[in-house]
N, C-alpha and C positions, 0 to 999 in steps of 0.2 A: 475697784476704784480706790481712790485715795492713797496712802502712801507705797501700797504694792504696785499699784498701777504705775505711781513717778520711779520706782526703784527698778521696775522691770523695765521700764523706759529706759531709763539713764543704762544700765549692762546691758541693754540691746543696741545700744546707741556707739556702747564701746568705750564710756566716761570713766571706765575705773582708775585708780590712782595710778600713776606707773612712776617707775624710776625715772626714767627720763622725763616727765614734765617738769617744765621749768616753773609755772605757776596755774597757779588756779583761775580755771574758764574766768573771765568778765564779759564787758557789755562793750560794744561798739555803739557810734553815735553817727547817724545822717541825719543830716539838716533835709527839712520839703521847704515848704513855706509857710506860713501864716501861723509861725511861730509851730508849726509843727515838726516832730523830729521821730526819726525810726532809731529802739534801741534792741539790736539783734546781737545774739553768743558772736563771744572772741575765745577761740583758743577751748573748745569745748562745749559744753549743751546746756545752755542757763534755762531755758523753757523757750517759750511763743515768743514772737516778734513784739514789742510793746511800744503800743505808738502813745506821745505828746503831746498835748495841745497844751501851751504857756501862754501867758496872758494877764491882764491887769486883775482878773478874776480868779486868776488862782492856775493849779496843775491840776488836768485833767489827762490821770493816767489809763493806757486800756490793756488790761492785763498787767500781770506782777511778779512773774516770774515762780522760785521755789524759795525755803527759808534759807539753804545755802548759801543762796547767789544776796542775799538781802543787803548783806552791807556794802559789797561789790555795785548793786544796783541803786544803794543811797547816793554811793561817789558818783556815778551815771550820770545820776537827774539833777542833783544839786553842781555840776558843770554846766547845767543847761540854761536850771533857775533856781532861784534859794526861795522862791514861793511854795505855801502851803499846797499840800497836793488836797482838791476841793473833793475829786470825786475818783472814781476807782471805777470802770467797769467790765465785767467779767466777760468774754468771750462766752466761755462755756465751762464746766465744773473741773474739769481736769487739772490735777495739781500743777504744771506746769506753762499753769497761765492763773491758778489761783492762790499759788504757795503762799503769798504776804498780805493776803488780805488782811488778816488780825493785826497784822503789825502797822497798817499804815493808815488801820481802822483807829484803832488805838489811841492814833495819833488827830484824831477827828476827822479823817477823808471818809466820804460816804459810798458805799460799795453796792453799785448799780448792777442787776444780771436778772435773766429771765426767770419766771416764776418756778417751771419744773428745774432749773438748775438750781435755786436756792433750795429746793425738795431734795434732791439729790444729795449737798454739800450737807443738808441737818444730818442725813444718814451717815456718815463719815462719823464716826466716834475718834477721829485723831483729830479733829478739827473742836475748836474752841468756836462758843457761839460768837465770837468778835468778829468769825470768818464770814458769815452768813450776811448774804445780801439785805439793804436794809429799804431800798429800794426796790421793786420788781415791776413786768411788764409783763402784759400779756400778748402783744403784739407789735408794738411799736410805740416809741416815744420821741420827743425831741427837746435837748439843750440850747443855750444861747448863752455861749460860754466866751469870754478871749474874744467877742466881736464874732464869733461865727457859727452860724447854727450846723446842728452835728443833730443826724439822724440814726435813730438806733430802733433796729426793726429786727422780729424772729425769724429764723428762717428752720423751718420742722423738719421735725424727725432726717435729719441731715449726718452731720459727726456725732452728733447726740439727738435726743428731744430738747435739748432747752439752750440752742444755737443763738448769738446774738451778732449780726453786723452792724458795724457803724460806718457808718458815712461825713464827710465834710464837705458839703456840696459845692459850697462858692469854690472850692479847693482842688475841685476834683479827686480827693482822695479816699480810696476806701481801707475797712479792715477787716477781712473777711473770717479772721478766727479758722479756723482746723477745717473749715469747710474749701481751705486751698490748701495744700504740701505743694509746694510750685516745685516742679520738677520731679516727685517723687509719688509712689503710689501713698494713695490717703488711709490712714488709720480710720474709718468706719465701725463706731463704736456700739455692735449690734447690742450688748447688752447695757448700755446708758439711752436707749431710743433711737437710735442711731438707723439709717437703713442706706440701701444703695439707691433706690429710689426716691428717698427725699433729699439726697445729698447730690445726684445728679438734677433732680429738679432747682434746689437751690444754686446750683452753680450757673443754670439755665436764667435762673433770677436774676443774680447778681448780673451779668453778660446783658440783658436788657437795662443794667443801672449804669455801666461805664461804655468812655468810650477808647477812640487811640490811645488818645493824651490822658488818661486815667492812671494816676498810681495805686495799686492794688499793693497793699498790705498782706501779704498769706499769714496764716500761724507758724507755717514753719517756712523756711528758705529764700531764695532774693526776693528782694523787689520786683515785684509781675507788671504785666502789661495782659490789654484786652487779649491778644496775642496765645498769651498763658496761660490763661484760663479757658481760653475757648479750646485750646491743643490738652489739657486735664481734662475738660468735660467731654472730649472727643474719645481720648483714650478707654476712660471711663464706661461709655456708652457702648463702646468695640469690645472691651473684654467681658463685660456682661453678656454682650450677646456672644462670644463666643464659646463662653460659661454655660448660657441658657442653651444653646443648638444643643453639645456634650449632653444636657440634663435630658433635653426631648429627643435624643437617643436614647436612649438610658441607660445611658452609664453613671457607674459608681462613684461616690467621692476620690476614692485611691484609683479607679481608674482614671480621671480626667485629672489628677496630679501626674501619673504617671505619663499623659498625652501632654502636658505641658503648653497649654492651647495659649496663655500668656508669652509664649518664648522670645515672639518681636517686641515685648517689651522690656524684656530683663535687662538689658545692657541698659537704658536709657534711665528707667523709672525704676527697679528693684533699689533698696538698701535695705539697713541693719537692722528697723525696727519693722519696718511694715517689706517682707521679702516677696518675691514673685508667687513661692509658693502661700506663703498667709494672706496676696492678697486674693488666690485661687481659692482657697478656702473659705473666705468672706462671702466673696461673689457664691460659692455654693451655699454655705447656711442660709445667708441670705433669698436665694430664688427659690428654697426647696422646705425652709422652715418659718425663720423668720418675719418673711413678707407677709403669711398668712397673719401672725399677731397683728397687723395695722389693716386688715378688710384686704388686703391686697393679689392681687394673681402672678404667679410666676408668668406665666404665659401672656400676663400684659405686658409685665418688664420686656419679654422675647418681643413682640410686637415693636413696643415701641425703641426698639434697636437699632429697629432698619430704617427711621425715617431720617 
C-alpha cells in the first residue's frame, strides 16, 4: 500500500516520462447536472475519476487524485467554482483517489471515508495525519449539500474492506469507486480486504441501485451505464467459475496459467496494470486461500457461478 502501491501503478500504467510528451497528464471536465461535474486524466494517469457536487454550500469533492497532479487539479476545480471545497470523500484508501487529502485538508475541507479505510491510511507512515479521515461510517450516511441529498453507503470486503459508494439520487448519479474498472479487468485488492466475492456481490448491489438512465461514475475509465456494469459483473462471475472448475480438477496454479482458461477475455478486458494473466492469479489466491480468511467456501464461489 501507499506510495509503492501508486508507483507501481503509475510503471504498470506506462506513465513514465518520455521524450516525446509534450506535457504533463491533467484533468478533463464533464458537465452532468445539478451542478455536478466528472474530472477524469487527459493525456496520462492522474488517479480515479473524481466527481463534483458545486453549490451555494460549498465543493463537495469525491476523491483527489495523487500529490503530482495537485496543482493541475487546483486549475480543474477552480474553472468549475472558486468556492470552498467543504468536504472530501474518500472512495477507498488507495493513493490514487487519496493522494491530496492533507493538502485540501489543510485548507479546511473535512475528509469523509469508511472506518477500516481510515485504519488502513494511519498505517501508511508516508502519509501525514492531516490525510486521515476526520469523519467516518460504519455503514452508511447521508449529506444535504448544494440542494441535494447524496447517499454514501459501504459496500464490504469488495476492492478493499473499507469501499465507499455515493450516490445522488434526485440525479440519478452514482460513484462506484474501484469497485467498477469499466471496461477493464478490476484490481481486487486481496491484501487491503479485498475479495472476489464481495466485490461481485457489491456490484450485484449497486445493479439493484440504478437504472437505464443511470450515470455510473467507475474509478477508473468512461462514463458506464446499467449496461456496464451488469456486462463487468457477468464477466466477473464467468471467470471465476471458470477458475473454480480448473481448481475442482485439480490443477495447479502454473497449470491453469498455462491453460489460459480467461483467453475470451484478453482482447476485450486485459491491460497494463490488472493483465489476463494477474487477473488469473487473483481469481486463484483468492478461491483456494483467501476466501477461507472471511468464513468463506471456494466451493460456494463454484456454486454460485452457475446461477
Amino acid at each position: 500500500m501507499g506510495k509503492s502501491w501508486l508507483w507501481g501503478a503509475l510503471l504498470a500504467l506506462g506513465l513514465q516520462a518520455t521524450a516525446q510528451a509534450a506535457e504533463e497528464p491533467g484533468f478533463s471536465s464533464q458537465k452532468l447536472a445539478g451542478g455536478l461535474y466528472v474530472l477524469s486524466g487527459q493525456g496520462g494517469f492522474t488517479g480515479g475519476n473524481i466527481l463534483i457536487s458545486t453549490g451555494a454550500d460549498g465543493t463537495v469533492m469525491i476523491d483527489d487524485s495523487m500529490p503530482p497532479h495537485l496543482n493541475k487539479l487546483r486549475a480543474a476545480i477552480a474553472e468549475i467554482s472558486d468556492a470552498e471545497i467543504a468536504f472530501i470523500i474518500n472512495t477507498h484508501v488507495h493513493d490514487d483517489h487519496t493522494g491530496n487529502n492533507a493538502a485540501f485538508a489543510s485548507e479546511g475541507a473535512y475528509v469523509v471515508a469508511h472506518d477500516k479505510m481510515r485504519d488502513r491510511l494511519a498505517l501508511d507512515k508516508t502519509r501525514t495525519a492531516d490525510a486521515l479521515p476526520v469523519i467516518t461510517l460504519n455503514d452508511q450516511m447521508s449529506f444535504y449539500v448544494n440542494d441535494l441529498p447524496v447517499r454514501v453507503f459501504h459496500l464490504s470486503h469488495a476492492h478493499t474492506d473499507g469501499d465507499l459508494a455515493i450516490e445522488f439520487p434526485t440525479l440519478n448519479v452514482i460513484h462506484t469507486g474501484d469497485v467498477l474498472f469499466n471496461g477493464m479487468f478490476p484490481f481486487i485488492d486481496l491484501d487491503s480486504g479485498g475479495s472476489v466475492e464481495g466485490y461481485i456481490a457489491a456490484q450485484q448491489r449497486l445493479l439493484e441501485k440504478v437504472n437505464d438512465d443511470t450515470v455510473i461514475v467507475p474509478g477508473h475509465g468512461a462514463l458506464a451505464s446499467k449496461a456496464d456494469l451488469l456486462r463487468a459483473n457477468k464477466m466477473l462471475l464467468d471467470a471465476r467459475q471458470k477458475v473454480a472448475k480448473r481448481i475442482a480438477q485439480g490443477d495447479t496454479e502454473a497449470e491453469i496459467l498455462a491453460a489460459n482458461p480467461l483467453a475470451s477475455y484478453h482482447e476485450q478486458w486485459n491491460w497494463e496494470f490488472i493483465t489476463t494473466e494477474k487477473m488469473t492469479r487473483t481469481l486463484y489466491r483468492d478461491l483456494t486461500e483467501h476466501r477461507h480468511a472471511h468464513g468463506g467456501k471456494a466451493g460456494k464461489a463454484q456454486a454460485e457461478s452457475h446461477h
